[in-house]
N, C-alpha and C positions, 0 to 999 in steps of 0.2 A: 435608146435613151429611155430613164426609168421615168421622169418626169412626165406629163400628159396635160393637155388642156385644161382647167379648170380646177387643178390640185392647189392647194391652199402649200405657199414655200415661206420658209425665212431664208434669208439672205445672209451668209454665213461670210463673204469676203468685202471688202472693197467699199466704198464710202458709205454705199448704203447697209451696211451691216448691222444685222438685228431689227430691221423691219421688214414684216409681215404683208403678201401679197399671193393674190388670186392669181395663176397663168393666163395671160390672154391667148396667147399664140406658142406653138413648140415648132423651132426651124431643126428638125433631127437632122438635115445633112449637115448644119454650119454647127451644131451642138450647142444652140443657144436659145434662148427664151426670153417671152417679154414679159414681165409681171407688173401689175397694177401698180401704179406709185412706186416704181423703181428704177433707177437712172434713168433720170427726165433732163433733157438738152432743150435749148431754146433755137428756135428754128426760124429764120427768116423769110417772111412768105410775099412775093409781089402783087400786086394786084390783078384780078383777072379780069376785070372791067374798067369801064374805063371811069366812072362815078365812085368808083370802089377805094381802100385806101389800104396801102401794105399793113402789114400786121405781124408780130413777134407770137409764134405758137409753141405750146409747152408740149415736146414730145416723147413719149416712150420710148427710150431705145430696149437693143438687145444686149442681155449680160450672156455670160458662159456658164452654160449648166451646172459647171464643177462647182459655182459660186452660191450655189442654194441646194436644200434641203428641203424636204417633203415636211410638212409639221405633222405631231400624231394624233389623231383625233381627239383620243382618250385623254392624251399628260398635255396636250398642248406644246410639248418640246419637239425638239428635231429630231429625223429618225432614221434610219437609212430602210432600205425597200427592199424587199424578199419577193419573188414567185413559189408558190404553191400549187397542185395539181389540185380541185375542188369538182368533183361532179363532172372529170371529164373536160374541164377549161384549167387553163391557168389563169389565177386570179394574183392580184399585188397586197402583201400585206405591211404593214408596217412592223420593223424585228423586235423595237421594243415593248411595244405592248400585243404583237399576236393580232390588232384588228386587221379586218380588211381593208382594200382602202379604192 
């Protein structure tokens, strides 16, 4: 998966399309990802004490990788991801503008 932790995505399919999020997490076997503020479910949580009171939580699901894009740093649009050989590593660049990424 070209995707990785901490890469800044837009969201290219599905309800939330065309906002902008941080990856928290990358699940490479399942090929999906959780990005900041993006498909949020309401989730029903019971009490775990007994003073305590249930509560409705707002939770991050996982989308399908296919469904987002890397942004470019440089033009701020979506880009697709290239490997280069650099000093003996492979580095990730971005194809439409050449930076690193």
């Amino acid at each position: 998966m070209k995707i990785k932790k901490n890469d800044k995505v837009i969201i290219i399919a599905g309800k939330d399309k065309g906002k902008i999020g941080k990856v928290l997490h990358a699940l490479p076997d399942a090929y999906q990802l959780i990005v900041e503020g993006v498909n949020i479910k309401k989730r029903h949580q019971k009490p775990t004490k007994s003073n305590q009171k249930g509560q409705i939580l707002d939770k991050t699901m996982p989308i399908h990788a296919s469904n987002a894009m890397i942004v470019d740093s440089k033009s701020g649009k979506r880009t697709r991801i290239g490997k280069k050989l650099v000093d003996g590593k492979y580095v990730r660049f971005a194809k439409k503008s050449g930076a690193l990424i």
